[in-house]
C-alpha positions as CSV (number, residue, x, y, z in Angstrom):
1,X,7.1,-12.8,13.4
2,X,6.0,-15.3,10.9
3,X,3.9,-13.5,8.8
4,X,1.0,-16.5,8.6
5,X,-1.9,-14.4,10.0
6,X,-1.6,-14.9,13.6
7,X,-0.9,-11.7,14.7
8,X,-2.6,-10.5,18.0
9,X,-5.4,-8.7,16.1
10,X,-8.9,-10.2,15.4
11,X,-8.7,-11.1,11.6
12,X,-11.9,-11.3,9.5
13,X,-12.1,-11.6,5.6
14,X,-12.0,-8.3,3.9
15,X,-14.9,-9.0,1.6
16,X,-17.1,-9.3,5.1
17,X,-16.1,-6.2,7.0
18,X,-15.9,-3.4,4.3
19,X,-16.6,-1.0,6.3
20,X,-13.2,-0.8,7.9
21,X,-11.5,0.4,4.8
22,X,-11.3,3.4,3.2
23,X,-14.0,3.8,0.5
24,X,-12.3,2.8,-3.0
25,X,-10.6,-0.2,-1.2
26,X,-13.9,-1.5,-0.3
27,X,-15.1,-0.8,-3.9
28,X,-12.4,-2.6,-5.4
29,X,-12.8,-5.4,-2.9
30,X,-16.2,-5.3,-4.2
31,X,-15.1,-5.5,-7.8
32,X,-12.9,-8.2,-7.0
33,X,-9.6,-7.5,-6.0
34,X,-7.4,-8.6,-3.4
35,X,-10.2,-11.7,-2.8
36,X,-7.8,-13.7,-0.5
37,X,-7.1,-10.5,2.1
38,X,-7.8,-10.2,5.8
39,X,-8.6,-7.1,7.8
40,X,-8.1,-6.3,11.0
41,X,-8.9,-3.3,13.4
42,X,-5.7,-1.0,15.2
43,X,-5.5,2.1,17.1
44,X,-5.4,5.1,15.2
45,X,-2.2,5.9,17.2
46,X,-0.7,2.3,16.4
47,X,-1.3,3.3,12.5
48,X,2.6,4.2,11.5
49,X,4.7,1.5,10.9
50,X,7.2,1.8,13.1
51,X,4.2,2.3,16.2
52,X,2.4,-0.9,14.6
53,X,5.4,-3.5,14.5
54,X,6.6,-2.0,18.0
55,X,2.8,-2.9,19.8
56,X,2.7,-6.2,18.0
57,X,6.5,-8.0,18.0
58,X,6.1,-7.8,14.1
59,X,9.4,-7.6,11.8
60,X,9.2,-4.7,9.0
61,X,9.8,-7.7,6.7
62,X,6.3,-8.5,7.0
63,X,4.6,-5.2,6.5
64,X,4.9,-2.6,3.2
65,X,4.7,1.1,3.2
66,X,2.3,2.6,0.2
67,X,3.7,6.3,-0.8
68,X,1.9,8.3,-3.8
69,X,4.4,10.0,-5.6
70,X,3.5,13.2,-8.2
71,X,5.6,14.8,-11.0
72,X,6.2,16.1,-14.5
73,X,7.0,13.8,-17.8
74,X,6.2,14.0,-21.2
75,X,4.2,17.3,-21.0
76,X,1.7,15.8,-19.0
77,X,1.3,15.3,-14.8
78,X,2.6,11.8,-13.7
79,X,0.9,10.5,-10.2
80,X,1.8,7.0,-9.2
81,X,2.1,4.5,-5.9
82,X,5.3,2.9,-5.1
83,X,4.8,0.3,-2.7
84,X,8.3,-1.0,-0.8
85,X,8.9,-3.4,2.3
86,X,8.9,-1.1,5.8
87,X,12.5,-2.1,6.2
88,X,12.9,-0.4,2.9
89,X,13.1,3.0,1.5
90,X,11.5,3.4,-2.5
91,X,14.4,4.8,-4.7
92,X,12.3,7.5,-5.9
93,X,15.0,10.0,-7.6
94,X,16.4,7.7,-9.9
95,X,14.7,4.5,-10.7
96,X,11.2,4.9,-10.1
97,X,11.6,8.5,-11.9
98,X,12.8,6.8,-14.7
99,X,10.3,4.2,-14.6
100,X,7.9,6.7,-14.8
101,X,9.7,8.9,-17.7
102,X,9.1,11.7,-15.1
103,X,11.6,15.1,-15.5
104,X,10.4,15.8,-12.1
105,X,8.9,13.6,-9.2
106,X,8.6,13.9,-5.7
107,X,6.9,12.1,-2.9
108,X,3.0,14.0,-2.9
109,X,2.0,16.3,-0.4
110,X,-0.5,15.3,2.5
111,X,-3.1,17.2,1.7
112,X,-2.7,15.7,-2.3
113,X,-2.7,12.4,-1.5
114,X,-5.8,12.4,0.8
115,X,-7.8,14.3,-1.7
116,X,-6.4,12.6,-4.9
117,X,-6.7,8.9,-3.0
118,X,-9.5,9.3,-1.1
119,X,-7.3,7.7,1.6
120,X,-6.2,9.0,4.9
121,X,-2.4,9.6,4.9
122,X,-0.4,7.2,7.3
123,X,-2.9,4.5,6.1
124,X,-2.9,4.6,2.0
125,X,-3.0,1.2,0.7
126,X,-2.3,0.4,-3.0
127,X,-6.1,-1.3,-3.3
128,X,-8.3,0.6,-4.7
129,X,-6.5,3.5,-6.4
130,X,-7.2,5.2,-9.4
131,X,-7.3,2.7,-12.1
132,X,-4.4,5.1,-14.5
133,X,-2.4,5.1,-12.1
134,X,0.6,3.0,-12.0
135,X,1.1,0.6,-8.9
136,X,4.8,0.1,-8.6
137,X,5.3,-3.2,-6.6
138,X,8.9,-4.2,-5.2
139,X,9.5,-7.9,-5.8
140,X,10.3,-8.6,-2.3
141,X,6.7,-7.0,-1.4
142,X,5.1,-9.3,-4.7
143,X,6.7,-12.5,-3.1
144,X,5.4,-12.6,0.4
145,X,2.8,-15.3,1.7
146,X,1.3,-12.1,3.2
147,X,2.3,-8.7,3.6
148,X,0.3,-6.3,5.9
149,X,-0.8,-3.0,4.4
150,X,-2.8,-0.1,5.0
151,X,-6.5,0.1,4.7
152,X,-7.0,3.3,3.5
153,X,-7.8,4.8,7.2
154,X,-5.4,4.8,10.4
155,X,-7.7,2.3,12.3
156,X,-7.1,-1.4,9.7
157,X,-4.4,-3.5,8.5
158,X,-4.7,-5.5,5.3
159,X,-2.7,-8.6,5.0
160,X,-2.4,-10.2,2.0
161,X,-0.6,-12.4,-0.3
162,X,1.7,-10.3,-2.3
163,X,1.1,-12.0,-5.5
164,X,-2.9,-10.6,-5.1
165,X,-1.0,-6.8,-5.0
166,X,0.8,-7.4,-8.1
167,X,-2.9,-8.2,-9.9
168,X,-4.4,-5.1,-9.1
169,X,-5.4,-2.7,-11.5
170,X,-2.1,-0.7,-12.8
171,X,0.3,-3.0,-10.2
172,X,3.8,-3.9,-12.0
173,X,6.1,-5.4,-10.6
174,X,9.7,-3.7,-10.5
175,X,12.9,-3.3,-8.0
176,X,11.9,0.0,-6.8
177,X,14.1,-0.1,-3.3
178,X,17.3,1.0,-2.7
């Protein structure tokens, strides 16, 4: 699939249907961010990756997966997103630990991430997280025309050009796949 936007799905600008993302992604559409991105509706059951590209012929080269992970470093408790192509997996024991300058880090529990994100898991999308948090972007991800990402929920897709990702609020850019 050429990830242009023509994807089976009814596509309307984010900025005009808000209220199919979570909360703090529509806020930080709000506040700016992402202005460029789509959204469109899916089936809660079509939410995982795998499920998504399956229904809709589209190549895990043209989605990313947003994971929250939480650790020690420094003293002090180190939450972060790591944000990798689906066909990927985020190197989080070495690189993106020391990235971090975390003794200890591990991908965040469920129940964390949905109360820490305000984000349903399975959906968490790197738009509108907690501005201290780090957004770790994999350069493949930061060079797409448009990558498709959560909405915060199980029931939207973003898509959206990558280089709009790595201007959010905490987003850098570093090789964070193995």
């Amino acid at each position: 699939m050429a990830n242009d936007g023509t994807l089976p799905l009814t596509w309307t600008p984010l900025i005009d249907s808000l209220d199919l993302v979570a909360l703090p992604a529509a806020e930080a559409v709000r506040a700016g961010a992402v202005p460029s991105a789509r959204v469109a509706p899916v089936e809660d059951h079509l939410a995982d990756t795998a499920a998504f590209c399956e229904a809709y012929g589209v190549d895990e080269t043209a989605t990313a997966n947003c994971v929250i992970v939480k650790g020690r470093g420094g003293g002090k408790d180190i939450l972060a997103a790591v944000i990798v192509l689906a066909s990927d997996r985020a190197d989080v024991n070495r690189t993106v630990k020391k990235h971090l300058g975390a003794s200890k880090l591990s991908f965040a529990r469920t129940e964390d991430t949905e109360a820490l994100t305000g984000m349903t898991s399975g959906g968490v999308t790197p738009v509108g997280l907690p501005a201290d948090w780090p957004v770790l972007i994999d350069p493949a991800v930061a060079v797409l025309d448009d990558v498709l990402i959560g909405g915060g929920v199980r029931t939207s897709k973003i898509l959206v050009p990558g280089h709009e990702l790595a201007e959010l609020v905490g987003a850098e850019v570093v090789p964070v796949a193995l």
